[in-house]
PASEBA-1860 file (N, C-alpha, C; in nm, 3 decimals):
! residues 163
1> XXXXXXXX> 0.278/1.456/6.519/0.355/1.397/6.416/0.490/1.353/6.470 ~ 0.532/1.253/6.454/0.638/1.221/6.509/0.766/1.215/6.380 ~ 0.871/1.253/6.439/0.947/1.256/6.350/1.081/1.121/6.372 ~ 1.104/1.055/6.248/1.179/0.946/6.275/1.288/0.963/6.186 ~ 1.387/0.943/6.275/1.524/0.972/6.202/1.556/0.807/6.135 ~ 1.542/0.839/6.037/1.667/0.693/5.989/1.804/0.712/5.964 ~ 1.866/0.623/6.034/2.034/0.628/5.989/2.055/0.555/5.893 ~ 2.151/0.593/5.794/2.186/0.478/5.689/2.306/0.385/5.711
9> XXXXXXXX> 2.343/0.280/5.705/2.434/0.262/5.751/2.552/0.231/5.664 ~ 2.693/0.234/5.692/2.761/0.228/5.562/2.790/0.071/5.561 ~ 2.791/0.028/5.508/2.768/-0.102/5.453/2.968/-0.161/5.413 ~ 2.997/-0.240/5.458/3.127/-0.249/5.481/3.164/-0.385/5.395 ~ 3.038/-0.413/5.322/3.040/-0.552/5.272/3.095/-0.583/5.129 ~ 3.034/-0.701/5.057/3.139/-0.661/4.963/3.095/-0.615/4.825 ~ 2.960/-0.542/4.845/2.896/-0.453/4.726/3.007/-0.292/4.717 ~ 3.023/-0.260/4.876/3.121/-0.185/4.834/3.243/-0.159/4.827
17> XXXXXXXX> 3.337/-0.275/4.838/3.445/-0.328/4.764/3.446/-0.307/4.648 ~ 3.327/-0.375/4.585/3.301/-0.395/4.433/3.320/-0.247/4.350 ~ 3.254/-0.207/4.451/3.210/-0.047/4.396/3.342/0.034/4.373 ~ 3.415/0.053/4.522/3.575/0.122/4.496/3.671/0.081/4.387 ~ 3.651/-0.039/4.380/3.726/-0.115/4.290/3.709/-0.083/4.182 ~ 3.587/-0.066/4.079/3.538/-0.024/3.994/3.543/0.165/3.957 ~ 3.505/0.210/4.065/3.607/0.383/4.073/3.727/0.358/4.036 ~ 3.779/0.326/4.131/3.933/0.293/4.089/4.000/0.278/3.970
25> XXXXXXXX> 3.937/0.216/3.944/3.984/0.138/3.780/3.906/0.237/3.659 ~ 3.812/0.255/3.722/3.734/0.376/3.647/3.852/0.518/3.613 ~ 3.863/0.537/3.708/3.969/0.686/3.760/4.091/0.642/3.678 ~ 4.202/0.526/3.667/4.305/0.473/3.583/4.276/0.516/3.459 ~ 4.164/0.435/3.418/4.149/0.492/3.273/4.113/0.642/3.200 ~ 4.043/0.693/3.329/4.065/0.842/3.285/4.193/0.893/3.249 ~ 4.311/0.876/3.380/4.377/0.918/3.378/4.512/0.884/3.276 ~ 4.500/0.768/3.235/4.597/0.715/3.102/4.532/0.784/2.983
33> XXXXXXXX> 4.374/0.792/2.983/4.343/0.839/2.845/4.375/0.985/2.833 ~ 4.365/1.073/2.913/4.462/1.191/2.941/4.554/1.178/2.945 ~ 4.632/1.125/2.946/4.786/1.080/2.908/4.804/1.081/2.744 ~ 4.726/0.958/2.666/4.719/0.965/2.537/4.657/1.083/2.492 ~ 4.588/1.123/2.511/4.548/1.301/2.438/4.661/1.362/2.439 ~ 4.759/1.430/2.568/4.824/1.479/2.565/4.908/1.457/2.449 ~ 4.968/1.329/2.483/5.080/1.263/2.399/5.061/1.311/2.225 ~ 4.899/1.286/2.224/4.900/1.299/2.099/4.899/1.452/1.992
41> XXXXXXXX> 4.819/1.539/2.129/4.856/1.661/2.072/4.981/1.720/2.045 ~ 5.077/1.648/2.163/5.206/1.715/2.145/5.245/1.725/2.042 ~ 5.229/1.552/2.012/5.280/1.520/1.860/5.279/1.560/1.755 ~ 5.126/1.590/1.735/5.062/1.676/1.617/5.173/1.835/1.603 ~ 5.138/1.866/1.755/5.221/2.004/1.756/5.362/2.022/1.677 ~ 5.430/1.891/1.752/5.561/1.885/1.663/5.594/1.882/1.535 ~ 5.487/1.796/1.471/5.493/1.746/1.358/5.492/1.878/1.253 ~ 5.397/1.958/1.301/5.317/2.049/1.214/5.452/2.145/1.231
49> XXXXXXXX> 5.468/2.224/1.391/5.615/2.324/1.378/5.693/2.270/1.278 ~ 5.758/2.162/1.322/5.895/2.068/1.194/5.863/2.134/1.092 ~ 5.728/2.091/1.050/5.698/2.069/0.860/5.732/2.209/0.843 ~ 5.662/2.366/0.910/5.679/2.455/0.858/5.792/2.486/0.886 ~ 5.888/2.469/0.930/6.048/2.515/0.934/6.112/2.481/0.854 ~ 6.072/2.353/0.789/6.178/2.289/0.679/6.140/2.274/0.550 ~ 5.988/2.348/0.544/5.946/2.379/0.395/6.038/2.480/0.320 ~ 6.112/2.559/0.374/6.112/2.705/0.335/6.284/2.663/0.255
57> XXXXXXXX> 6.315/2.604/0.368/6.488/2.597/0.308/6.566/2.487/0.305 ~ 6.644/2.498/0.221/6.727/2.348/0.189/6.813/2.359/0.317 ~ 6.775/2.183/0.389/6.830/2.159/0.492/7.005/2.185/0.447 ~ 7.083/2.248/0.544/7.245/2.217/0.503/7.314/2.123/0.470 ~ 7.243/1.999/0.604/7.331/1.889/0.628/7.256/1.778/0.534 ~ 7.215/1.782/0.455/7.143/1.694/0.309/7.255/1.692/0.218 ~ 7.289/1.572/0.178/7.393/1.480/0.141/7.328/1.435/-0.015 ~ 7.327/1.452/-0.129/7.323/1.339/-0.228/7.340/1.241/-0.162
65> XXXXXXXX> 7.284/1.138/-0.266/7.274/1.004/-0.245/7.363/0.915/-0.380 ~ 7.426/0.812/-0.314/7.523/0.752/-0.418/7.397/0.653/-0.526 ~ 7.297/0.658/-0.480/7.195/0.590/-0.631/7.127/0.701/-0.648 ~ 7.101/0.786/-0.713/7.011/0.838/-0.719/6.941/0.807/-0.876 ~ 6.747/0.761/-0.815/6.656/0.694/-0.951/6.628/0.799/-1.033 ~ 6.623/0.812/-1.140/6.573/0.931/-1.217/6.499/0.864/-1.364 ~ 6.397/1.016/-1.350/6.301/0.959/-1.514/6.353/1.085/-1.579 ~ 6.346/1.024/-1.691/6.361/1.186/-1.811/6.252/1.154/-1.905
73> XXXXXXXX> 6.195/1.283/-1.921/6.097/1.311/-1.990/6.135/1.387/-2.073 ~ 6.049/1.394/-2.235/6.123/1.451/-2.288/5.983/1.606/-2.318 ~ 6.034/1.726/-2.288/5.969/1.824/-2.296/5.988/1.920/-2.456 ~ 6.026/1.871/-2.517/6.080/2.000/-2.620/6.000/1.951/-2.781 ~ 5.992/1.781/-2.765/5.886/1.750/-2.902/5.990/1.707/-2.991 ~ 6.132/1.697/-2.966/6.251/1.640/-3.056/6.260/1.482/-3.011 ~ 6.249/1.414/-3.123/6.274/1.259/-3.122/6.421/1.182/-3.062 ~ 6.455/1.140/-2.996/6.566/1.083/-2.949/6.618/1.167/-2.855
81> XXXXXXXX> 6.589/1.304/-2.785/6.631/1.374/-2.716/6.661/1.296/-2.604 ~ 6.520/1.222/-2.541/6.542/1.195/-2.392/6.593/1.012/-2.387 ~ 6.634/0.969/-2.536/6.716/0.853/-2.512/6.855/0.891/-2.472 ~ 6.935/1.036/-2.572/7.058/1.045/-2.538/7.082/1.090/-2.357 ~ 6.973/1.170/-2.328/6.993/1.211/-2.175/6.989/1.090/-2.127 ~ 6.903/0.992/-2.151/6.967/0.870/-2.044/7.051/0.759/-2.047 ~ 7.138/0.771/-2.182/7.226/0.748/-2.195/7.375/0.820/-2.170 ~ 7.343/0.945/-2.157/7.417/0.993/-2.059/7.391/1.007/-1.911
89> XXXXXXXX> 7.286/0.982/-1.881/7.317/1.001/-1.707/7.340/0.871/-1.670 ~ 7.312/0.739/-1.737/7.349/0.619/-1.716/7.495/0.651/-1.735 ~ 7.583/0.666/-1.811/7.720/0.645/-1.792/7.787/0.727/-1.692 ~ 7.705/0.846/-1.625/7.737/0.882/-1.522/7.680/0.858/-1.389 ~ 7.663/0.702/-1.398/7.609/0.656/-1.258/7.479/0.703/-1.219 ~ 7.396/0.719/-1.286/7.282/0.780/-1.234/7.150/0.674/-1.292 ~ 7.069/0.632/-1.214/6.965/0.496/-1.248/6.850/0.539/-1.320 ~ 6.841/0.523/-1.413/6.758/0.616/-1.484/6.613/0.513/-1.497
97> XXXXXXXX> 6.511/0.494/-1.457/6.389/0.366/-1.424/6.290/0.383/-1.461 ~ 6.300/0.524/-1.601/6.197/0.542/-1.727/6.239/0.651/-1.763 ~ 6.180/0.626/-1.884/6.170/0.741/-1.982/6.068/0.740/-2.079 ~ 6.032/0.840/-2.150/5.876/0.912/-2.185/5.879/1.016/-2.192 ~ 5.780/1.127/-2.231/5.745/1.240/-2.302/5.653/1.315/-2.184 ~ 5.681/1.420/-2.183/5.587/1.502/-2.089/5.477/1.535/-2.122 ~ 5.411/1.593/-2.065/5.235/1.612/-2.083/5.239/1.730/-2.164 ~ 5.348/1.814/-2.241/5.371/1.938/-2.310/5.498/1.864/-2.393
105> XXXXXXXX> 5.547/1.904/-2.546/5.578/1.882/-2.600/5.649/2.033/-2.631 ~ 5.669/2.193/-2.569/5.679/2.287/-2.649/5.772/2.343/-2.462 ~ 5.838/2.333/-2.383/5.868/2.359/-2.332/6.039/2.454/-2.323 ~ 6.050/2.545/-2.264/6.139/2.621/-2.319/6.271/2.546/-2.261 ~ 6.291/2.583/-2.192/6.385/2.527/-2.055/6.364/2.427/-1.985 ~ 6.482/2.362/-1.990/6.489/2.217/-1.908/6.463/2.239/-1.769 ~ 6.421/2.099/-1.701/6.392/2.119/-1.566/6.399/2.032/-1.493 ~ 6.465/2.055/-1.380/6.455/1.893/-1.281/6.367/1.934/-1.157
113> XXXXXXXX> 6.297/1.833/-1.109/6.197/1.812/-0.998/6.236/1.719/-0.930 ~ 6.239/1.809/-0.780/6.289/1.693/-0.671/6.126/1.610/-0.673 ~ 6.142/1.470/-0.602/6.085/1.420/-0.567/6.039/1.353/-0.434 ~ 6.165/1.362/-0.363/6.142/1.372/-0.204/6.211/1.505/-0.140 ~ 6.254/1.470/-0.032/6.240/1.595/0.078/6.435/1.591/0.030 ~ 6.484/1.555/-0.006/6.605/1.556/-0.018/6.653/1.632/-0.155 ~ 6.689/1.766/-0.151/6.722/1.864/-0.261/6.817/1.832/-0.319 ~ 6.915/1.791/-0.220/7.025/1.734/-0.261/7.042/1.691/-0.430
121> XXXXXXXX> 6.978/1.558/-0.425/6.959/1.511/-0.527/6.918/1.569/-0.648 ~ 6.814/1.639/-0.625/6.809/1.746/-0.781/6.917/1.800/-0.775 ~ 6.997/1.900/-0.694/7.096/1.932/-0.741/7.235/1.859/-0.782 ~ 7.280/1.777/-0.722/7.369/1.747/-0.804/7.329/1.679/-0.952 ~ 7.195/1.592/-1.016/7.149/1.585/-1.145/7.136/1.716/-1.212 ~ 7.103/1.821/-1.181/7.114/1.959/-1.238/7.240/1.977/-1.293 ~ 7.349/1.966/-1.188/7.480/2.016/-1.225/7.576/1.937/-1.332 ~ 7.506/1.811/-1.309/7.559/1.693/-1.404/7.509/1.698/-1.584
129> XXXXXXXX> 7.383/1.799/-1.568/7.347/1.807/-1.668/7.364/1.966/-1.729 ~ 7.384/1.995/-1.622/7.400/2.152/-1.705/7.307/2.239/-1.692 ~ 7.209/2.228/-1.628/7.073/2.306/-1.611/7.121/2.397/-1.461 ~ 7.053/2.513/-1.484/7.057/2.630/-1.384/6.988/2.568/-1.261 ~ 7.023/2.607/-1.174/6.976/2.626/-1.030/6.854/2.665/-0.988 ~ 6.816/2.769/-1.103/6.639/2.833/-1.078/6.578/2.734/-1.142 ~ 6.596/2.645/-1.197/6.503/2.520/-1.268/6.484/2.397/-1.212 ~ 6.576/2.419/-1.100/6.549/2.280/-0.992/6.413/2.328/-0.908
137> XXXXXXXX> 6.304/2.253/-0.932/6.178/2.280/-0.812/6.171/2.172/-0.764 ~ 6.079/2.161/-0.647/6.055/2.042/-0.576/5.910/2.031/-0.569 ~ 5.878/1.894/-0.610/5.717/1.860/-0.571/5.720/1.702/-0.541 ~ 5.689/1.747/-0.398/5.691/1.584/-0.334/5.580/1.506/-0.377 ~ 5.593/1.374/-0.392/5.447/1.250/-0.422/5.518/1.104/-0.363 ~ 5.446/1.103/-0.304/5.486/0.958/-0.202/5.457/0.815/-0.385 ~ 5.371/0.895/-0.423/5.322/0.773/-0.492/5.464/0.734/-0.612 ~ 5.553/0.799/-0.626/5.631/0.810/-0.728/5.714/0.741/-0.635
145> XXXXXXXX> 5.810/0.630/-0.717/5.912/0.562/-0.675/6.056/0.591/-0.730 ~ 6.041/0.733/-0.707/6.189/0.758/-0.785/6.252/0.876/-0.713 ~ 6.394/0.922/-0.708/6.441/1.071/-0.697/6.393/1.243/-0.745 ~ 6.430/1.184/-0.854/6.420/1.300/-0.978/6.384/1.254/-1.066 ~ 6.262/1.397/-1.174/6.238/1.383/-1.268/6.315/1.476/-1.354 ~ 6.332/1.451/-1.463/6.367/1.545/-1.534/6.317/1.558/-1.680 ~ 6.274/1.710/-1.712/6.205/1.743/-1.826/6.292/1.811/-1.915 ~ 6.328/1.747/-2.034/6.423/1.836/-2.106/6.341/1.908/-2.242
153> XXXXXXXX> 6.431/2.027/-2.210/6.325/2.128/-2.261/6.390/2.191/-2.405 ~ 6.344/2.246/-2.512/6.384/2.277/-2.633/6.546/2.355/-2.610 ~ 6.569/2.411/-2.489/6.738/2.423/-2.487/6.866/2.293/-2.472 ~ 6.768/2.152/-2.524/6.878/2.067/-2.458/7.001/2.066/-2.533 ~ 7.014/2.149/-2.621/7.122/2.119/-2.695/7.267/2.208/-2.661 ~ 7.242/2.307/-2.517/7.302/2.419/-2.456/7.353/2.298/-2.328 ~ 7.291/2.167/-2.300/7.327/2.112/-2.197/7.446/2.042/-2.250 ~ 7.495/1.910/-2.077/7.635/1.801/-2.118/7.635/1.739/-2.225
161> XXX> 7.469/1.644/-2.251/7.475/1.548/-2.312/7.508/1.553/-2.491 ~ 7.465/1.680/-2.523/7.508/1.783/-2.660/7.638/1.846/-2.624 ~ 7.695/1.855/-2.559/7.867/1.896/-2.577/7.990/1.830/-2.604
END
């Protein structure tokens, strides 16, 4: 039996040009798309730490805002209540861009609801109106085009707009 060696030979032509070239470019895109993963987890990472650090407490450096939009609703089931509130927060500079009745008619205590990430703003409408500090909550909705809501509640007559 005879044994026959074949050599292969490396081929210097331009199939394997083609070929490195194509690694090459192959290997780039690995290595950018590992780039974007990274990038993107970081991001996520950040995003998510941020959110839970700044759920908890009113940022310091949060400023009112010189417009601030507000709705008043009227919570208590008394007729003309939530025209005089926005006739008073209109004469105190405040944009008031509806008004209407809440989904409850029997509510005890007035209430303001932030509407973005800025507390600010409920509070100084709180203070303008006379409502406590424990009645300012916040519930964010992108879909709402306003500051603050506010629900006035069967004590409105303990608030500014009755004094």
């Amino acid at each position: 039996m005879e044994n026959f060696k074949t050599k292969k030979k490396k081929s210097s032509g331009p199939t394997s040009l083609k070929s490195s070239t194509v690694n090459f470019l192959l290997n780039i895109s690995i290595f950018l798309l590992t780039v974007v993963i990274i990038y993107m987890g970081y991001s996520i990472y950040m995003k998510l730490s941020h959110h839970s650090n700044d759920a908890g407490a009113l940022n310091a450096n949060q400023v009112a805002s010189d417009m601030i939009q507000v709705e008043v609703l009227n919570g208590c089931g008394i007729g003309g209540v939530g025209d005089k509130f926005t006739d008073f927060l209109r004469a105190n500079n405040f944009d008031v861009v509806k008004t209407g009745n809440y989904i409850s008619s029997d509510l005890d205590e007035s209430m303001v609801i932030c509407r973005t990430d800025n507390m600010a703003n409920a509070y100084k409408v709180a203070k303008a109106l006379g409502i406590k500090n424990e009645n300012v909550i916040q519930q964010l909705n992108k879909d709402y085009f306003l500051d603050v809501s506010i629900v006035v509640g069967r004590d409105y007559f303990n608030l500014a707009p009755y004094k």
